[in-house]
Every structure is written in C-alpha cells, then in structure tokens.
C-alpha positions in Angstrom: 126.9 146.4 87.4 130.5 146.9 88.7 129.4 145.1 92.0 128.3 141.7 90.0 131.5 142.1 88.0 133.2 141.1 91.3 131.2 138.6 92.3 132.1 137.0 88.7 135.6 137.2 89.3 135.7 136.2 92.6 133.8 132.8 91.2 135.7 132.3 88.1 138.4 134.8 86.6 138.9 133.2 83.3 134.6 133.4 83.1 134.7 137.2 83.1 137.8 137.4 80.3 135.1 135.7 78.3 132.4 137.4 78.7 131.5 139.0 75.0 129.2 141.8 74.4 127.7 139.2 71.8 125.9 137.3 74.6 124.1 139.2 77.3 123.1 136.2 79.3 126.9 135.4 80.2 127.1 139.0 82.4 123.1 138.6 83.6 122.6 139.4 87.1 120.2 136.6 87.3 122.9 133.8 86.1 125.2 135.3 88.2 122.7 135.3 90.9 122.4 132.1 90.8 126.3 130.9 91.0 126.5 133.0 93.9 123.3 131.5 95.3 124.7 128.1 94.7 128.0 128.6 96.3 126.5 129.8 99.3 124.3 126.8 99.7 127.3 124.6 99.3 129.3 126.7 101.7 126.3 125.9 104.5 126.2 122.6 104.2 129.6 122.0 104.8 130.9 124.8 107.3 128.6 123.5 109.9 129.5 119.7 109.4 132.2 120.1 112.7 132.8 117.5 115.0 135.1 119.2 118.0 137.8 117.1 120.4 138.6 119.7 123.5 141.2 118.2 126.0 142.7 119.6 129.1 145.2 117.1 130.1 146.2 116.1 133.6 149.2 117.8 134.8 152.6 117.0 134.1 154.0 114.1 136.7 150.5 113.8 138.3 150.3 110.2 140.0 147.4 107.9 140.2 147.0 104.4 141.4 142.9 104.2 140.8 140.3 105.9 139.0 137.1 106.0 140.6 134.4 106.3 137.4 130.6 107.6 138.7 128.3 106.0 136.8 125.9 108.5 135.9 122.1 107.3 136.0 121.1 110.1 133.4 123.0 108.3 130.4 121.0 106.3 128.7 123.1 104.1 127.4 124.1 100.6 128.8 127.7 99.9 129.7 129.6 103.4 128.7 131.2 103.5 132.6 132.7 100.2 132.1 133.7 100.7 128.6 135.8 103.8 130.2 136.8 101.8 133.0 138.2 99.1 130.8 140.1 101.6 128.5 141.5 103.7 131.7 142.6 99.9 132.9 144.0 99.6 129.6 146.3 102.5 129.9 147.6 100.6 133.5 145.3 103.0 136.1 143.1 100.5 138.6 139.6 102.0 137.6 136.9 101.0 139.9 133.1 102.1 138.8 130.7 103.7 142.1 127.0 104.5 141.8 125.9 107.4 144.5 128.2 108.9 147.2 131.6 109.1 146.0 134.1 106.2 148.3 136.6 107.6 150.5 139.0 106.2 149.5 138.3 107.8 145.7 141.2 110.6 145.3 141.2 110.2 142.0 138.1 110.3 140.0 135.7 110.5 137.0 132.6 112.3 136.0 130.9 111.9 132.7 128.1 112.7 130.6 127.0 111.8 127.0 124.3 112.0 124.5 123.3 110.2 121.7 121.4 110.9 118.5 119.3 109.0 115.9 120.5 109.9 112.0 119.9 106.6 109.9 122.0 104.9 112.8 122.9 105.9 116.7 125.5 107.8 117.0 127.5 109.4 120.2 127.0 112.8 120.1 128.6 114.5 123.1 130.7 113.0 125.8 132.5 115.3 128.3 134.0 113.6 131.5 135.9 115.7 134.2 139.0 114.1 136.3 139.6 115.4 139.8 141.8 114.5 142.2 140.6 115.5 146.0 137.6 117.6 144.4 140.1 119.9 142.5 139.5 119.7 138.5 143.1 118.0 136.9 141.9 117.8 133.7 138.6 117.5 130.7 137.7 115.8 128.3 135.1 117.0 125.2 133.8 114.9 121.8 131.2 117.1 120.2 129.4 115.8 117.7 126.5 117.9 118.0 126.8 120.2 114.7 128.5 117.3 113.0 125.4 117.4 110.1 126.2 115.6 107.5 130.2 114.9 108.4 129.9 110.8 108.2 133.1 110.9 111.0 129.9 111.3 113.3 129.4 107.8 113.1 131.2 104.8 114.5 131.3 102.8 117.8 131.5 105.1 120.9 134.9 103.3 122.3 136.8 104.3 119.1 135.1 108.1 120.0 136.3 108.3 123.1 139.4 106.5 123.2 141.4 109.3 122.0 140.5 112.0 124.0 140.5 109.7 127.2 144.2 109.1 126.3 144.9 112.7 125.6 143.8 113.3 129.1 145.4 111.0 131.2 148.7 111.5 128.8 151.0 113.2 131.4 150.0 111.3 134.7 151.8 107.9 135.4 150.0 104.8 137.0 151.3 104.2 140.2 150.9 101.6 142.6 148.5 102.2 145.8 150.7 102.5 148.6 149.8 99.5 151.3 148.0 100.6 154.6 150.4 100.0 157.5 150.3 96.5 159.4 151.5 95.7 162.6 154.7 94.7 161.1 155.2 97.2 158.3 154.7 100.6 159.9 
C-alpha cells in the first residue's frame, strides 16, 4: 500500500491529506489505478507529437554566386526545386535548377529529398537537402515531421516549412557575384 501512497502524491498532494479512513474508495488501488492509467495515456499522446528542425549551417564567410538545385525525380511532388530555387534567389544566390549529371560549372550545389503524408490534408513530412561546394558537404538541412501525430504545426504550406531552415543554412555565406570568364581584352 506504501507504494500506491506515492503514486497519489505524486498526482495530487492535497488528494492524499484528504484521504479519510471514513471512505475507502478514496485510497483504492483500483481508483488510483486508474489516475495513473490516465496520466499515462495523456503523457503518450503528447510526448511523441515532435516535429524536429536540424541545421548545419554553411561556414562562416563561405562565398557563392549560384546554387545549382538537382531536381530529384523520386519526389513526388510538382514544383518543390523551383519553390527552393525561388527562396535561395530570394536570399540574393543565382539558383539554377539541373535534372541528371550535375553542370560543370555547378560548385555550389543542392540535393534534396522530401515526403509527404495524408492526415485529413497533405502535409510535408520530411525534407532534408544537403549543400556542397566542389563535392565536399558545407552544410544540412532537416524538417521532420514524421512523429509529429497529432501536433497541428504539422500542417501548412511546404514553402513556409522550409523557408526557415533553408535560411538557417545559407545564414553565414554571402552572395557573391560570378567572376567573368576572361576576354580578349579583359585578361
């Protein structure tokens, strides 16, 4: 009985200062049993209601004039590359989109996946996207949504998702301009 004498306390001190020996159902292991059984229900529906932001930003001073996005055939959702392309523009990188073998000319560039899920609407669930520059990782980016249950946050439009965390990510390069390729007259 000492044992479900802490489990009372632990709920609600001022419960077990009432507690009279005049009522036997106010100390029962079975009422008790079922405050603790309802507490712990509560407590699972609600610990695993995460949604997760991970970002490994660029390095500090790390110049780029263009962003060259992959647009990944295996996400199955219509226009995400050049909703990233237009918020990298946004932020005053050139971003250029390439489907298949990366350009040459693509120092700087982006790989991305993403996922979405069905719960009464669609919903981005995970996005990740790596930056490199010369096939060296600078930087990540994460939005996990995936054990998000019943945390409405989850939903929303994907650009206001990822937004953040693309920011966060390029927040210590600087946009620089490309430099020209030398001419005849401009060696």
């Amino acid at each position: 009985m000492a044992g479900w004498a802490c489990i009372i306390l632990a709920i609600s001190p001022e419960r077990e200062l009432q507690v009279s020996k005049a009522d036997p159902m106010k100390n029962s292991p079975i009422v008790t049993f079922g405050l603790c059984s309802l507490l712990i229900v509560c407590a699972s529906l609600f610990s695993g209601c995460v949604i997760n932001q991970r970002v490994i930003p660029a390095p500090v001073g790390t110049n780029i004039s263009t962003v060259f996005i992959e647009n990944n055939p295996a996400v199955l959702m219509n226009g995400l590359a050049g909703e990233i392309q237009s918020q990298i523009a946004a932020m005053g990188y050139g971003a250029k989109i390439y489907t298949g073998e990366r350009p040459k000319e693509a120092v700087h560039y982006l790989q991305f996946i993403a996922n979405w899920r069905w719960d009464m609407a669609m919903y981005l669930t995970y996005f990740h996207a790596t930056l490199f520059e010369d096939g060296r990782v600078l930087g990540t980016a994460e939005y996990d949504a995936r054990y998000g249950g019943a945390n409405p946050a989850k939903f929303g439009h994907t650009a206001e998702k990822i937004d953040p965390i693309l920011r966060e990510l390029f927040q210590n390069a600087h946009p620089c301009k490309a430099s020209a390729p030398p001419t005849a007259g401009n060696p």
